[in-house]
N, C-alpha and C positions, 0 to 999 in steps of 0.2 A: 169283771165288776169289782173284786177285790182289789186287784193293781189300783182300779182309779180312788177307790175307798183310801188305799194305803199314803199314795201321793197326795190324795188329798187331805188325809190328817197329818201329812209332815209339813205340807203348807198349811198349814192351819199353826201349827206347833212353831213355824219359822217365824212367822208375824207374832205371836207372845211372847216368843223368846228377843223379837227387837225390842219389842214396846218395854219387857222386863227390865234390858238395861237400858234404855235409854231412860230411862227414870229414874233411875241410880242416880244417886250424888256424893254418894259419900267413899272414899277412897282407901276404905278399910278393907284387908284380903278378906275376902267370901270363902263361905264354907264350900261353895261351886262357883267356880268362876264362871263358867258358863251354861246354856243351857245341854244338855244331852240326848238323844234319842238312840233307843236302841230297838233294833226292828229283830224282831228272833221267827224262825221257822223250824219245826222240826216234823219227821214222818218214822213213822212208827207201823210197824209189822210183827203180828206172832199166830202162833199157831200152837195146838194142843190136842190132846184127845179124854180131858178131862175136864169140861167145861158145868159150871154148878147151875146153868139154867136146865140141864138136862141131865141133874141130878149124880154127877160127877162123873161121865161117859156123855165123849160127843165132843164135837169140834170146839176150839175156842179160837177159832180163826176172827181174826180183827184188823182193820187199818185205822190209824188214824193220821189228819194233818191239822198241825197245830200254827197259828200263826197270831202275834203279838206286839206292840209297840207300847214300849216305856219311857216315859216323858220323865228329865228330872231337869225343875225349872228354879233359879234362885229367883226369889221373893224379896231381897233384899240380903245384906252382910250373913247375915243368921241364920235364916231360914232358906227349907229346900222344901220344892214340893216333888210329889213322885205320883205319878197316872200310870198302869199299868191297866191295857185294854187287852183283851183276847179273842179268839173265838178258835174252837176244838172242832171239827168237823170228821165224825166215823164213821164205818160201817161197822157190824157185829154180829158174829154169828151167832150168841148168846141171845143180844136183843132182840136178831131175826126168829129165832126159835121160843121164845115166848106163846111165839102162836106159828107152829111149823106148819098149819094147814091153810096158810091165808096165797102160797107160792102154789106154781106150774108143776113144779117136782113132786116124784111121791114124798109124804113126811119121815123124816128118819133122822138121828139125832149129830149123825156123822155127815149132814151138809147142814148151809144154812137158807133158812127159808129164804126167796124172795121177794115176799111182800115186803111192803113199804117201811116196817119197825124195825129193817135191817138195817138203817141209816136213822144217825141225826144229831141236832148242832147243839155244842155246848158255848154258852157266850156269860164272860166275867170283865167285872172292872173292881180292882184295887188302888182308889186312892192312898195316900199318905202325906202326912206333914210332917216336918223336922224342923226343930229348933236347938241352936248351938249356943252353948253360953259364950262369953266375951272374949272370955281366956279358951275356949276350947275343949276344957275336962268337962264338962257338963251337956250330955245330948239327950234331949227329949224326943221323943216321936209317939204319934197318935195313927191311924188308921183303919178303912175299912176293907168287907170285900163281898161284891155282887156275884152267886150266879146264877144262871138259869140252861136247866134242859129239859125235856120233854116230862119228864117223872121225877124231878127234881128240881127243889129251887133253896140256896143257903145266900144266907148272910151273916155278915162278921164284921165282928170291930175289936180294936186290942190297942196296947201302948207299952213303951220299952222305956227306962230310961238305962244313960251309959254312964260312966262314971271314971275318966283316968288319973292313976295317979303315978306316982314315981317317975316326971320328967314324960309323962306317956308312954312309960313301957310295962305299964299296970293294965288290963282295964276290965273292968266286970259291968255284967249286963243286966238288968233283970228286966221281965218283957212276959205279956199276960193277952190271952186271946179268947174269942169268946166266938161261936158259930152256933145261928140258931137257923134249924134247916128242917124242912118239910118237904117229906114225899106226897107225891100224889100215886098210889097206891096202883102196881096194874100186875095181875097176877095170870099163871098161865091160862090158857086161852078155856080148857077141861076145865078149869075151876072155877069159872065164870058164872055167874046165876043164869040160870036161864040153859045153859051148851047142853047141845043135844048133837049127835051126829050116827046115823045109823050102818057106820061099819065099822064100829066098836067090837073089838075081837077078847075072848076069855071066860074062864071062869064066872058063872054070875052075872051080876047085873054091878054097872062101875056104877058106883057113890059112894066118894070118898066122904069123909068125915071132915071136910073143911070149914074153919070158921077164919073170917077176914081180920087183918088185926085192928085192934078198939080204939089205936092211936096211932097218928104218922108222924108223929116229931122226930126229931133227931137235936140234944141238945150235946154240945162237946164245948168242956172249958179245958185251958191250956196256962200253966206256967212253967217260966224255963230262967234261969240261971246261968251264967256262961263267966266265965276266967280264962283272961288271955295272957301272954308275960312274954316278954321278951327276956331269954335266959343268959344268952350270949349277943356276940356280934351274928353268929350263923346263927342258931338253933333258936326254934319261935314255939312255947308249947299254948293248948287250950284247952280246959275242961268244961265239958257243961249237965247241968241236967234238965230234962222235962218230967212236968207231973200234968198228966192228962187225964180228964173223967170226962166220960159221956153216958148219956142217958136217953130213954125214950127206943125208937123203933131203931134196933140197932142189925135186925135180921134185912136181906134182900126181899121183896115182897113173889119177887118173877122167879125165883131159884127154887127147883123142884129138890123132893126127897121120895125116896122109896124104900119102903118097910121089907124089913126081911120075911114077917108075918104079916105079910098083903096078898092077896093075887093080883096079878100079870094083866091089867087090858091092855091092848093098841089101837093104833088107828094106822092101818100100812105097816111102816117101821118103828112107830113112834109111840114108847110107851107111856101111860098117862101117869099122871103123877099121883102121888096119896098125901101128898102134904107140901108144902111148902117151910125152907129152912127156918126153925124156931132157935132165938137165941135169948140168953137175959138181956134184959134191956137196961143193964150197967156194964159198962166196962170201967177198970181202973188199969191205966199204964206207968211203968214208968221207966224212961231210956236214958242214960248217960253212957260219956264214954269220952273220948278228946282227941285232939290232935297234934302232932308236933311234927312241923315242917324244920329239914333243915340246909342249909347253902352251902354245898359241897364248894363250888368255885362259881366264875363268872358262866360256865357254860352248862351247871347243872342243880338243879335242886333237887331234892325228895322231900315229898309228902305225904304224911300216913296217919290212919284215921282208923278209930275204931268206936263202936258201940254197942252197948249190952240193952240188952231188951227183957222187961216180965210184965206182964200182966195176967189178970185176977182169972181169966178164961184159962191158964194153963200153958200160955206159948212162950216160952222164953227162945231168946236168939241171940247171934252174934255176928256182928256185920266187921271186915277189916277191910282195908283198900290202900293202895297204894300210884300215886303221881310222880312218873321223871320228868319231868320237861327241861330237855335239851335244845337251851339258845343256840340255832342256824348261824344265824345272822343278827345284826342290828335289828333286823324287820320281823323275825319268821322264829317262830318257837314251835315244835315237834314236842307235844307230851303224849305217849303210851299210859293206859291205865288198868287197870286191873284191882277186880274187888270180889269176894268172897262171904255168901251168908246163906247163915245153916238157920235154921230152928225147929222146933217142937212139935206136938200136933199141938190145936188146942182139947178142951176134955169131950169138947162136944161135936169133935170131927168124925162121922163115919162114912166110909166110902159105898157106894151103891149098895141097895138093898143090905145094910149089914145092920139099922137102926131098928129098933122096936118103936111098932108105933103108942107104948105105953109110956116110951122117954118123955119127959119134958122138953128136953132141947137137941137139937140134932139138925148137922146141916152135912152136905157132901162138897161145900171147896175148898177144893183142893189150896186156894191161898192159906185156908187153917190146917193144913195137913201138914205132915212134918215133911220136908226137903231140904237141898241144900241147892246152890245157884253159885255159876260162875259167872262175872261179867268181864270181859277184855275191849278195849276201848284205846282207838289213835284219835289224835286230834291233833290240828295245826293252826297256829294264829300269827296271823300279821297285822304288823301295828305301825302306825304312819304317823309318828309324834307332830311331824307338820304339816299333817292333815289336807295332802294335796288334791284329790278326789271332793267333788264336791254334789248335793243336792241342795237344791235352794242355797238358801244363807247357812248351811251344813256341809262339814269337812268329815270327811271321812277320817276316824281314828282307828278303828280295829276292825276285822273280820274274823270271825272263829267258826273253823267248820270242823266237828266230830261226828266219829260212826261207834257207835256200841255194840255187841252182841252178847246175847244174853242166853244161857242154857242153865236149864234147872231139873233135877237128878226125877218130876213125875214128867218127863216130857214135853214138859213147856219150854221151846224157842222163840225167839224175838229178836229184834233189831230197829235201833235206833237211830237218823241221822237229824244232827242239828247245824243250822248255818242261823248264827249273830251276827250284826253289824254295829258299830256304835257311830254317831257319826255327833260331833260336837260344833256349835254355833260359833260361828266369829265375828 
């Protein structure tokens, strides 16, 4: 059902991409000559034994497949429009375990349940619109962005403009975003009003001291700055920075905590939780950092990338990376990758049963915990400048397929592969 979904919005996308130029008249180079479509898929796998829905112990076993098409249509000389449609589709051992008693299996935090909340679909659409000034040095852009999943729904809208000077080998960016997002609130299955189950094992009688929280907003603004420069004939450098705040419910709602001054109930394997993760509900960030690519010869570039991290919770980090991509052929580009990032804990990270439950704030994930992560990555693209492959009224331009794998120093593994296509209107 998705294939025929897919073909049928490139035919869809083919017919406005005639109609778009055939109503051209005017003989001025466009800022997109033509229309473009890019279809992206990628599949995603990781695994762990430190997963925060089950209080930082327990599986974090996940798939996901993600699939995409990005429309970029001129509107005339100046203007470009941009559609980006999506839909995410996972499984998750985190989400499954939410409520580990709803599956066949005994409960226990190291599989995941299989009831039904071990799956499901996340679906977004990001419009945009761009306008170029006459001469070129001048670009505006506006847009938004939809999405929605089961216990989550955001929206956003932002605007950039660009600004080049020095012949175009100047250009600075400044660009402002805004996401106003609402939980729908769903907490472990024990903390529920009403949950009763009578082979509740421990000390006492379980009743925890939960209260639900009083608001589910989630408000995040974003500003960012960017400088780019051509140095040389080879060397290309860029700086930029963000300044991001967010507010409102900033903790997980489903992610347990267990107090070190709690007793112990279960249900099977499966220990109940006493709380659920509490955080402030401000965060302030702020990242910069740059890049300078440079052209060794015709057959090699390097590009290298770094950025620094702090924010007000206590996590400072620091991300580097580095791109060869080695020209094959005419057609065929081999780029190896590799990237490296360390950081902090944050202040209000503790790992199982190690919080009091007199803290104010205290969560067990492990994403706020301090590690460090390698990522190694090949990838290979071929490119068909005369776009001999075709779908509909679309020429095939590029295909890019890469694999990532990812290891990070509390056990968390993963892997990534992405296959892009672009394929351009004639």
């Amino acid at each position: 059902m998705r294939t025929i979904q897919l073909f049928a919005c490139v035919f869809f996308f083919s017919i406005l991409s005639g109609w778009a130029q055939q109503t051209g008249t005017s003989y001025t180079k466009r800022v997109l000559e033509a229309s473009e479509i890019d279809m992206l898929f990628s599949y995603y796998n990781q695994d762990g034994q430190n997963a925060a829905v089950t209080g930082g112990e327990g599986t974090e076993e996940l798939t996901d497949a993600t699939s995409s098409i990005v429309l970029r249509m001129p509107m005339n000389e100046d203007d470009v429009l941009t559609v980006d449609v999506g839909l995410s589709a996972y499984t998750s051992a985190s989400s499954s375990n939410v409520n580990p008693l709803d599956g066949n299996n005994p409960a226990t935090p190291f599989d995941a349940s299989s009831g039904e909340s071990r799956k499901d679909l996340l679906a977004y659409i990001n419009p945009s619109y761009q306008h170029s000034s006459a001469d070129r040095n001048s670009i505006w852009s506006a847009n938004a962005y939809f999405s929605t999943e089961y216990d989550y729904f955001s929206i956003g809208f932002g605007g950039s403009y660009t600004r080049l000077f020095n012949e175009k080998n100047t250009e600075l960016t400044l660009s402002g975003r805004v996401f106003l997002d609402k939980w729908n609130a769903i907490y472990p299955v024990e903390l529920r009003q009403g949950f009763f189950d009578d082979r509740i094992t421990g000390n006492g009688t379980y009743s925890p001291n939960f209260v639900e929280f009083d608001k589910e907003n989630r408000n995040s603004y974003s500003l960012s700055l960017s400088f780019s420069q051509i140095l040389t004939k080879k060397l290309q450098g860029a700086l930029f920075l963000d300044v991001v705040s967010q507010t409102g419910l900033l903790s997980t709602p489903f992610q347990r905590v267990y107090f070190v001054d709690a007793e112990d109930f279960f249900i099977e394997d499966f220990q109940l939780a006493d709380d659920v993760e509490r955080l402030p509900d401000n965060r302030f960030k702020i990242p910069f950092g740059g890049r300078l690519n440079y052209y060794l010869n015709d057959l090699v570039v390097l590009r290298t990338y770094y950025r620094f991290y702090w924010d007000d919770w206590g996590i400072t980090s620091h991300t580097a990376s580095l791109e060869v991509p080695f020209k094959l052929t005419d057609r065929f580009t081999v780029y190896p990758t590799y990237r490296y990032y360390t950081q902090t804990a944050a202040d209000h990270f503790y790992s199982k049963e190690t919080a009091l439950s007199t803290f104010s704030y205290y969560t067990s994930d492990y994403d706020l915990s301090k590690y460090d992560a390698h990522q190694y990555g090949l990838g290979i693209q071929y490119k068909d400048i005369f776009t001999g492959a075709r779908i509909f009224n679309f020429g095939l331009k590029t295909i890019d397929l890469r694999f990532n794998q990812y290891d990070r120093s509390d056990g968390l593994n993963a892997f990534i592969i992405t296959l892009g296509t672009t394929f351009v209107a004639n």
